[in-house]
C-alpha positions, -999 to +999 in steps of 0.1 A: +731+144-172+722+112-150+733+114-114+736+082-093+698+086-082+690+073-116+670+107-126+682+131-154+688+165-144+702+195-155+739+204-145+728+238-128+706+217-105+741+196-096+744+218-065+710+212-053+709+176-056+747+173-041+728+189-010+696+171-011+720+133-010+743+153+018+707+160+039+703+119+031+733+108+039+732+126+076+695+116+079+707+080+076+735+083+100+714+098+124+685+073+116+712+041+123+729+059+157+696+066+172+682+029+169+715+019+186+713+042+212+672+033+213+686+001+219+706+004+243+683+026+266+660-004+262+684-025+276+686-003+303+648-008+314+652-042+310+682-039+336+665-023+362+634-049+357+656-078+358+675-061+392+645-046+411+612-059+394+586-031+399+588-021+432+596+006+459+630+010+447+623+009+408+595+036+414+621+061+434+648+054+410+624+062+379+613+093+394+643+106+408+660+097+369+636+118+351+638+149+368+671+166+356+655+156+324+621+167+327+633+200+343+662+208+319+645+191+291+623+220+275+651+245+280+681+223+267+660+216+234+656+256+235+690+265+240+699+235+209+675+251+188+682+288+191+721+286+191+723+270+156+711+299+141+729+326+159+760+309+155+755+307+118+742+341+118+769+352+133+797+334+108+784+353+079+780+388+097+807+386+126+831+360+125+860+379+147+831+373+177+823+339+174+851+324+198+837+348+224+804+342+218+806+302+227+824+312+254+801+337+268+767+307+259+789+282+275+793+300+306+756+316+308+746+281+303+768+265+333+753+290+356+719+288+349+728+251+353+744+257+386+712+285+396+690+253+385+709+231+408+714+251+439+676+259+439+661+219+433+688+212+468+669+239+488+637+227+482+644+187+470+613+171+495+588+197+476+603+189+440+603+157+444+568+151+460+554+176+431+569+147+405+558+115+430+525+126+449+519+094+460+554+089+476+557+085+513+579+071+538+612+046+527+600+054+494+603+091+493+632+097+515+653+069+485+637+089+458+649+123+476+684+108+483+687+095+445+671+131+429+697+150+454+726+135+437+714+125+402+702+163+398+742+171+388+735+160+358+725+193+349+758+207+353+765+185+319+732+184+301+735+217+293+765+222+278+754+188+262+729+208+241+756+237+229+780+210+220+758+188+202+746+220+184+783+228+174+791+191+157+756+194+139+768+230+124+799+211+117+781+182+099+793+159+127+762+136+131+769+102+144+785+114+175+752+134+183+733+106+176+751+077+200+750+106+221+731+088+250+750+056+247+780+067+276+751+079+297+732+044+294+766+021+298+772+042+331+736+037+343+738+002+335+770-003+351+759+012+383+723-004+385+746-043+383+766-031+410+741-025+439+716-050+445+708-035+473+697+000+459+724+021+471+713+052+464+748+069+461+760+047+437+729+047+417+731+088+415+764+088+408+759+063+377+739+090+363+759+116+371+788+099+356+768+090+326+759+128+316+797+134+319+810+109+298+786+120+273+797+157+275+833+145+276+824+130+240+810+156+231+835+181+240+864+156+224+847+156+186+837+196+191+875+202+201+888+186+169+864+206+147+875+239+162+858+242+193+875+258+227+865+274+259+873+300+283+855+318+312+835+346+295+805+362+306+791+395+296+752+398+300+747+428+277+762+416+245+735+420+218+739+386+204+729+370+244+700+393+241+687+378+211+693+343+220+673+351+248+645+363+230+646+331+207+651+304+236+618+323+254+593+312+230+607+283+223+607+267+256+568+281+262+562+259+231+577+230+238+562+235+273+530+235+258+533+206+240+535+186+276+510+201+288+490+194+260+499+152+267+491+160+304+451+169+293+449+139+275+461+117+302+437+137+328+408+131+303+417+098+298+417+088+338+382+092+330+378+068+310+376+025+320+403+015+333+435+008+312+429+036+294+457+055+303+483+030+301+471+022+266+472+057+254+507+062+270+519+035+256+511+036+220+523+068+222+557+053+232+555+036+201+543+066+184+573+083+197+600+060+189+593+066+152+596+103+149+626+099+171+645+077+146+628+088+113+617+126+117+636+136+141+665+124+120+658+148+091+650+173+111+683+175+129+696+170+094+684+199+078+684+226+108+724+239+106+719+238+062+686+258+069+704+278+093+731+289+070+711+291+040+691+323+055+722+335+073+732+338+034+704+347+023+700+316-004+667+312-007+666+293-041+686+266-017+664+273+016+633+264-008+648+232-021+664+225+015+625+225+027+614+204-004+639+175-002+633+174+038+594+170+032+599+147+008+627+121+024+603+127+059+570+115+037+587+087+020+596+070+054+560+080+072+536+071+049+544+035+047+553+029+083+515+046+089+500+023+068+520-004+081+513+002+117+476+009+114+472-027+097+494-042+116+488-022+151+474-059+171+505-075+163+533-045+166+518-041+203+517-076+209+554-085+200+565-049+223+544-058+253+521-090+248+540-105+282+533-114+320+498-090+329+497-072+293+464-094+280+446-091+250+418-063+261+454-042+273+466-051+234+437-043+221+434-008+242+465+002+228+462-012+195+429+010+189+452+043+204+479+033+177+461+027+147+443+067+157+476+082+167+489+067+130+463+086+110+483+121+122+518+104+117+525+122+088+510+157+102+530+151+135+561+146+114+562+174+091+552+198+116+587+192+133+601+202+103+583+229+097+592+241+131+629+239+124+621+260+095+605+291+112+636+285+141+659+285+112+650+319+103+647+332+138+610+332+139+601+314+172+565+331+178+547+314+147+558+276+163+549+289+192+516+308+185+506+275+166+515+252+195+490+270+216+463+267+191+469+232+183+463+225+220+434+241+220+419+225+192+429+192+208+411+201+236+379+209+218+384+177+197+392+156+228+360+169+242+335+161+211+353+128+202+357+111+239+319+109+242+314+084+212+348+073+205+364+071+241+400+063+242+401+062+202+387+101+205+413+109+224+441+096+200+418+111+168+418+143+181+458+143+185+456+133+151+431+159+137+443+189+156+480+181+145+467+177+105+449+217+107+479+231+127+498+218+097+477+238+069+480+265+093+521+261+092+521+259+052+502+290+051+524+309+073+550+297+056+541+309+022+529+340+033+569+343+047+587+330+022+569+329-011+558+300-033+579+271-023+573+252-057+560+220-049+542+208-079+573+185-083+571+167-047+531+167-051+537+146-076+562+122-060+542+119-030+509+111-054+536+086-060+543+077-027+509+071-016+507+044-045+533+028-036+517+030+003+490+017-018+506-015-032+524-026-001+495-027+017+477-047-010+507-069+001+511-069+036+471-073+046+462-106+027+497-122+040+492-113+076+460-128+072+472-161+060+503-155+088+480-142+113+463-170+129+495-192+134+511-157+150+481-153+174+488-187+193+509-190+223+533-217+209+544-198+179+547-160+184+546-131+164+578-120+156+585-142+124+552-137+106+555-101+117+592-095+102+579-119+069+548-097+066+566-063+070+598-073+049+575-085+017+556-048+020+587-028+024+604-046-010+568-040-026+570+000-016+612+005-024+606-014-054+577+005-070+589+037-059+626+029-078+604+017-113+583+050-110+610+069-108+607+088-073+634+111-068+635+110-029+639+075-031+668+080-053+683+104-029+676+084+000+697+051-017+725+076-024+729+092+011+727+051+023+756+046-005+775+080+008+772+065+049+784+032+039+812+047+020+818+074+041+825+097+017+832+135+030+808+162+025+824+196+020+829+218+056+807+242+070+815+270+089+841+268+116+849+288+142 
């Protein structure tokens, strides 16, 4: 038979490929809500620039903003990531327990949240100071004031993370991904009404923010099934063995940060401008897993979830393949793209006021390195999902660990001759052998995961990466000189020279026949249409 991808396949593989367009269609949903709310959190920053500039108040507001974040950050993601899997686990094994179990998460999770809270007001002046050393004075006693109020917000954040865990078993997508939008309106709205940098009403914005966002939250979980009461029992098996999948999970992701801390230290070391240029290419760096990897990989995580609660491993396999695939046929061309193209992408982002051209160049070089490990970077996340999927948090974890230590040793050899560029190489190398390392951990796990069919589409994909930069190169070049001057800008030879290589690549890819490209056009087709994938477990 011919599906709507334009392929021929066999009517037993209907199933799979109904799931491969569903894992599309949520990957674009995701992909369009998180530019929006990307958007929007820009407009933010450029909110508080236009109101305060960069000055005393801007630097306590920034600080005290980030650190319900920073502190609940590593353990929200953990508590997201291991209660998918229970809770499917738990459908297929136990469904009578579910209700209770939500209930008894939900409250664990409000008081840790309210333990969490109860200790940053004991000791605010040290927690602060420990995230602002440099603060003294005016300065420190606003970003005190601010923190003591804005630190609420972890009352919401995490039951944030079960609820948005919830809609994502319940293939509910686009509310997790505008998820930030209530919290940015309210921040907005609270930074236009004091000009005078209140710092009650600029706490209270936040606060307010993480609320409304909860309250969404809460209002699209309660019409898919989900309730709460007051339940707390501390030896209930399933509690235990959330615990002992949160653990590892937050060490890794703590890791991780302190694996971007090193490079900054190592980078301080460096000329000056170094570590503005490394931090912000990796914004940039950052922005496209959010929207592009981290889209799939929220995509797949509740079908990979309830495919080994099931044990379907035929499906788990082709879950894997299909995710590897959609996540290399949006990477490799936005690589290429922005490691041609790094000059002018940095220059059209931040090419204003002090940025000059050695600061564009700085963080061109970072970008174009930090590119080279795109593709590594991105399919390690969804690798990760896959071992968390199956309740396996020491292998991410053991890997993390390595992989910092690797970068370390890399950062080491390479800052010598490379300097800065070393230090985003190294990111790049160490994320590229942690990968193998994955894939072999994998199969040893699981088995063969048959991927002489995607090695051939993604031999297919890197033509087509191939042809579009054929394109793109010689046209910026023509483009490039007129974009360089002061008068004209870069945006329109920069959207002309990007829009030309991405027809060249979706073409190609559609006259060679590339399945993922096929499933990727249909899951656009099923979002515009809406069209209803079929339940998942409810509660």
């Amino acid at each position: 038979m011919i599906t709507r991808d334009g392929l021929h396949h066999s009517p037993k593989g209907k199933d799979e490929i109904d799931k491969m367009n569903k894992t599309a269609k949520h990957t674009v949903i995701l992909m369009v809500t998180t530019v929006l709310a990307k958007v929007l959190g820009f407009a933010r920053e450029i909110v508080l620039a236009y109101r305060y500039g960069a000055g005393s108040v801007s630097d306590a507001y920034i600080i005290a903003y980030s650190i319900p974040t920073v502190i609940f950050a590593g353990l929200g993601t953990a508590i997201l990531t291991s209660y998918i899997p229970m809770y499917t686990q738990m459908h297929e094994q136990s469904p009578r327990k579910l209700r209770r179990f939500n209930n008894n998460v939900t409250t664990i999770v409000l008081l840790l949240s309210a333990a969490i809270l109860l200790v940053f007001w004991l000791f605010d002046d040290s927690i602060v100071q420990l995230f602002a050393v440099g603060f003294t004075g005016e300065t420190l006693d606003f970003a005190v004031r601010m923190a003591r109020v804005m630190m609420i917000s972890v009352l919401f954040i995490g039951v944030s993370n079960i609820l948005q865990g919830y809609l994502q078993i319940h293939d509910s997508f686009a509310v997790v991904g505008m998820v930030s939008v209530p919290q940015n309106i309210f921040v907005i709205a609270s930074i236009l009404l004091t000009a005078t940098g209140d710092s009650l009403v600029l706490g209270v914005g936040l606060v307010l923010g993480y609320a409304a966002s909860m309250m969404m939250l809460y209002l699209s979980s309660k019409k898919k099934g989900f309730s709460y009461r007051p339940y707390l029992s501390l030896r209930d098996p399933n509690i235990r063995q959330m615990v002992i999948l949160v653990l590892p999970i937050f060490l890794g992701r703590t890791v991780m940060q302190i694996n971007t801390m090193i490079d900054r230290t190592i980078a301080s070391t460096l000329p000056t401008g170094s570590v503005s240029a490394l931090n912000y290419a990796s914004r940039i760096f950052g922005f496209v897993i959010s929207v592009f990897v981290l889209s799939v990989a929220t995509a797949i995580f509740p079908q990979l979830s309830i495919q080994t609660a099931r044990n379907s491993m035929k499906r788990f396999k082709a879950t894997i393949r299909s995710s590897i695939g959609i996540v290399t046929l949006l990477v490799l061309p936005i690589s290429a793209g922005a490691i041609v193209l790094a000059e002018p992408i940095v220059k059209l982002l931040f090419g204003r006021g002090e940025f000059d051209e050695a600061a564009i160049r700085l963080t061109a070089e970072c970008l174009s390195f930090y590119c080279i490990g795109l593709i590594f970077y991105s399919l390690k996340d969804i690798l990760n999902n896959v071992f968390y999927a199956m309740q396996d948090t020491r292998t991410p974890t053991v890997n993390s660990v390595i992989n910092v230590a690797l970068n370390i040793a890399l950062n080491l050899a390479l800052v010598g001759p490379m300097a800065h560029r070393g230090l985003a190489l190294a990111t790049s190398l160490s994320s590229g052998i942690t990968l193998l390392m994955l894939l072999w951990c994998l199969h040893q796990k699981v088995g063969p995961m048959g991927l002489r069919a995607l090695s051939k589409s993604i031999l297919k994909m890197l033509v087509g990466t191939g042809l579009m930069t054929a394109v793109v190169v010689p046209l910026w070049a023509v483009l490039g000189p007129e974009a360089v001057t002061p008068q004209s800008g870069v945006l329109v030879p920069l959207i002309v020279s990007v829009g030309a290589g991405a027809v060249v690549y979706v073409v190609a890819l559609i006259l060679m026949r590339t399945r993922e490209m096929g499933e990727l056009i249909v899951g656009i087709a099923n979002a515009l249409s809406r069209k209803k994938a079929p339940s998942q477990p409810a509660s």
